[in-house]
N, C-alpha and C positions, 0 to 999 in steps of 0.2 A: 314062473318066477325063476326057477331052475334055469331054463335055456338064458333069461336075462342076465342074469349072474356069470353065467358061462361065457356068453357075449361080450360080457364086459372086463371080466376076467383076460378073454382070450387080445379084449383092445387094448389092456392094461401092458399085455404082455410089447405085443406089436410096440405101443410107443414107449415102452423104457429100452424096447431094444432099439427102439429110434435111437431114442438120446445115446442109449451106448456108442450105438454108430458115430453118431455126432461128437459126442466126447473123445471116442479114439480118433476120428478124421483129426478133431482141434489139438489135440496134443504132438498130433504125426502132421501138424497142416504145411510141414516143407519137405519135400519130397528132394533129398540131397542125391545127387548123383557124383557120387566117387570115381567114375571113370575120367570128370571133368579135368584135364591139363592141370598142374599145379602154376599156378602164376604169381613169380616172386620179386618182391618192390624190395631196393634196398636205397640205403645214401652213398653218395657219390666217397670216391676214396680218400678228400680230406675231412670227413667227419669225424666227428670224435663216437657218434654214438657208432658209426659202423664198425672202427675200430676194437670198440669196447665189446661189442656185440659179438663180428666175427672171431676174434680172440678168444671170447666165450663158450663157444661153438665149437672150438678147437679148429679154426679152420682159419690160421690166421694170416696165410697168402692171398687173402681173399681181402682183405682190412686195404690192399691197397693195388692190388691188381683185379680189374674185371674179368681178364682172359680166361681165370680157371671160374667163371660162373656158369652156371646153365643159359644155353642160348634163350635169348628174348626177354630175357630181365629188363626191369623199368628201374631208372633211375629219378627217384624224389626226394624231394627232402622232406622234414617231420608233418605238417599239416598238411602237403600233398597225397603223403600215406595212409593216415587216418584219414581224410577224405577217399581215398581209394577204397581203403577195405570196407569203407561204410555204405561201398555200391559194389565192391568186384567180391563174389560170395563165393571164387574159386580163385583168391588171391591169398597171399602171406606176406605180413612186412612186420618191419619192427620199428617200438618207437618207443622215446624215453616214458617213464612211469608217471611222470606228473605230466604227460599229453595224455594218457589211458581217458578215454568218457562210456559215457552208455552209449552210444553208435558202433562198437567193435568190440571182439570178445581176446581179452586179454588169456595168454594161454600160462595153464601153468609150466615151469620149468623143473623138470626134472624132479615132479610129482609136490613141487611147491610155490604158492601161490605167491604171485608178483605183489604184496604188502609191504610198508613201508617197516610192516614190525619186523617180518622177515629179512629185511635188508638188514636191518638192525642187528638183528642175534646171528646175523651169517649163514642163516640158512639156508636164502636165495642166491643162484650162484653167478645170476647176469648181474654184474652191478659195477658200476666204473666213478670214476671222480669229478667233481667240480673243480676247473680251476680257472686263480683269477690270473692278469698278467696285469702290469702297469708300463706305465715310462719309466728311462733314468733319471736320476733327481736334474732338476735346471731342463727339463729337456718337453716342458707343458708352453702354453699359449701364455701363463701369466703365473706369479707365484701364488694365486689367490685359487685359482685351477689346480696345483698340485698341493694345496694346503686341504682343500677340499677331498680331493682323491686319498689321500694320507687318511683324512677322518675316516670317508667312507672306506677302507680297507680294516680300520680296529674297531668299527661297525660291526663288518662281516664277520669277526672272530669273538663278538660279547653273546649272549646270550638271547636281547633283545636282536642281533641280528638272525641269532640260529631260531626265535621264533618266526619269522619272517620266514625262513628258507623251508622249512616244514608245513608252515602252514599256505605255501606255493606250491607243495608236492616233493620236495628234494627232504634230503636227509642230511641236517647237519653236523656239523662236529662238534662235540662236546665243548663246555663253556661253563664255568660259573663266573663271569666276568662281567657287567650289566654296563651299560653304555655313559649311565650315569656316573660309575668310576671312572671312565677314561676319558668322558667330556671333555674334563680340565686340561685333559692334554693339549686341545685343539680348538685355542680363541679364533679359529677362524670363522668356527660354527657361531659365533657372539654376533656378529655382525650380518648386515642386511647383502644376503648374494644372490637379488632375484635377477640381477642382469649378466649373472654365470652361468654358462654352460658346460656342461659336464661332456665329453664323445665318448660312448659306450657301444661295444660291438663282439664280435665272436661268433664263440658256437649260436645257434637257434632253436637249441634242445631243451640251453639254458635262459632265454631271453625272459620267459615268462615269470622264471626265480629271478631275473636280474629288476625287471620292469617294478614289482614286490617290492625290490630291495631301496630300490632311488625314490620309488613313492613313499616308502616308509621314512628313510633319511633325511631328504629334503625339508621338513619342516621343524627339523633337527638342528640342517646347516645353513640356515641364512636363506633357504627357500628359493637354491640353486634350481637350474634348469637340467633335466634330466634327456638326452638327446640318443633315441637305442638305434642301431644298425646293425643285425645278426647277420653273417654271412657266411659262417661257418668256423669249426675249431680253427684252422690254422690261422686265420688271420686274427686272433687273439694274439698273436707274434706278429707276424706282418705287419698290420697297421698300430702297433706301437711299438714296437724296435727294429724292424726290416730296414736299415737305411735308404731300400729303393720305394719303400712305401710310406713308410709314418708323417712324411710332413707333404702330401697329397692331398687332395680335397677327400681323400677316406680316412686319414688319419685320427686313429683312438685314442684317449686316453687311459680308459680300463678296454683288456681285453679277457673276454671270456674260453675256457675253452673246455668241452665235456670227454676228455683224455688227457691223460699226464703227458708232460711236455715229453717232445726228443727232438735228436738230431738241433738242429741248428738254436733250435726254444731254449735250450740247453743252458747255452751259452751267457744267459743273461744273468744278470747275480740273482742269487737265493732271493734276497731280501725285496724284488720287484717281481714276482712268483708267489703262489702259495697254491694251498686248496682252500674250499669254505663247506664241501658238502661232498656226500655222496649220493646218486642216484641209479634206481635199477632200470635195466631193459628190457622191454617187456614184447615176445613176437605176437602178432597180434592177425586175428582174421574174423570175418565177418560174421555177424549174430547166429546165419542159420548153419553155421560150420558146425558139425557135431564134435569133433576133436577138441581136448578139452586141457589136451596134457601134452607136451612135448620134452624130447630127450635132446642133449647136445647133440648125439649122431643122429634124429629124428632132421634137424635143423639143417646139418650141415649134408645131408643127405639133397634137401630140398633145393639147398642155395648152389649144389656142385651138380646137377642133375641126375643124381642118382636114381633119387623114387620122382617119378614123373604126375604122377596121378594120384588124389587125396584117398584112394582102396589101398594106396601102399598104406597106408596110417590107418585107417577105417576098419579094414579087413584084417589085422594083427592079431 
């Protein structure tokens, strides 16, 4: 009976040290190698999030020149990146905070976590603006088109708009103004506008808070046609007041754009301009990346080719 005990004892032992095994393989079950090329995805140089991003990074000759990058950088835009790093497991890109999903691992910045609450209290320190652009007055398809755009802009700044903008991932501006106050300002919404079309376009960082915004509105204003086209920050300007663009078959009526205006953007009066939100940027890389935290000089270190291989980060 002794030797049975001891037998069973000694199998007891064998398979829990199995399952240890087993349990350290599943918890260790991706074998990361740090010597792998660091491979870094950015947006092209009219973007508003790269803008915001490399600015962030302190590295802000980068916002609009590729020359000072690291050789062999890809150039995507927002959905191209997140579908990259959800396959390239020795990649790095960056994308706004309301694209972040469970397919990529959102890093933190500078030991704090890409949260909307953090945008909030200033704690996180990537974070850039929503802005809208419009046309000059007299200068829409119809006056029933800028009666419409007029509502939907004191929309964007009541309360019922900043629940929309948050609850699409953006960070709105404050507001105790509810839509129902300002209604009255705007008989155009009284009336039946399901055969108006709205041109909405810009950044595509914003498109997803924009899309949000015109689904919500529309059954607000006459149950107008909401028409989106994102091509990027600058043409938030270009296709509604560039004179060599705005009355083109791309021509907008609202344009979006996820950077503060300049240079020529400038130029348009205050009152067809604003912001409606803020959002953070988040650098982002693939699940089984073990990096969890990154520094502005961590970032810019990456994007100028400084540290070449993910053991400059790993190994610190």
């Amino acid at each position: 009976m002794k030797k049975v005990l001891i037998a069973l004892v000694g199998l007891l032992t064998l398979t829990l040290a199995a399952c240890s095994q087993t349990s350290t393989s599943a918890t260790t079950l991706v074998t990361y190698d740090g010597s792998k090329n660091i491979t870094v995805y950015t947006r092209d140089t009219t973007s508003g999030t790269r803008t915001g991003f490399m600015e962030g990074i302190g590295f802000a000759e980068a916002a609009t020149s590729d020359s000072v990058l690291v050789t062999g950088f890809l150039i995507k835009d927002n959905t191209a990146i997140l579908n990259a790093l959800s396959i390239d497991e020795y990649g790095v890109g960056y994308v706004s905070l309301s694209s972040v999903n469970s397919t990529v691992k959102g890093l933190h910045f500078n030991g704090v976590a890409p949260t909307e609450a953090n945008v909030i209290n200033d704690t996180y320190g990537l974070k850039r603006p929503f802005m809208w652009m419009i046309r000059p007055a007299g200068d829409y398809p119809s006056t029933t088109v800028e009666q419409i755009v007029q509502a939907f802009i004191a929309f964007l700044a009541t309360s019922d708009g900043g629940d929309i903008i948050n609850n699409a991932g953006a960070i709105p501006l404050p507001s105790t103004q509810t839509w129902d106050q300002v209604k009255g300002n705007h008989a155009v919404c009284n009336q039946n506008n399901s055969g108006v079309v709205l041109r909405i376009g810009g950044s595509d960082s914003i498109q997803k808070v924009a899309e949000a915004l015109t689904k919500a509105f529309t059954p607000k204003c006459g149950n107008f046609s909401a028409e989106h086209d994102h091509t990027g920050s600058s043409d938030a300007y270009k296709r509604t007041n560039d004179p060599a663009i705005k009355d083109t078959s791309v021509g907008k009526d609202i344009g979006f754009s996820s950077r503060f205006f300049r240079g020529a953007e400038l130029t348009v009066a205050a009152s067809i301009r604003g912001q409606l939100a803020w959002d953070a940027i988040v650098a982002i890389v693939h699940l089984n990346n073990p990096v969890s935290n990154v520094t502005a000089d961590d970032l810019k270190n990456m994007y100028n080719g400084t540290y070449r291989t993910w053991n400059a980060l790993i190994n610190r």
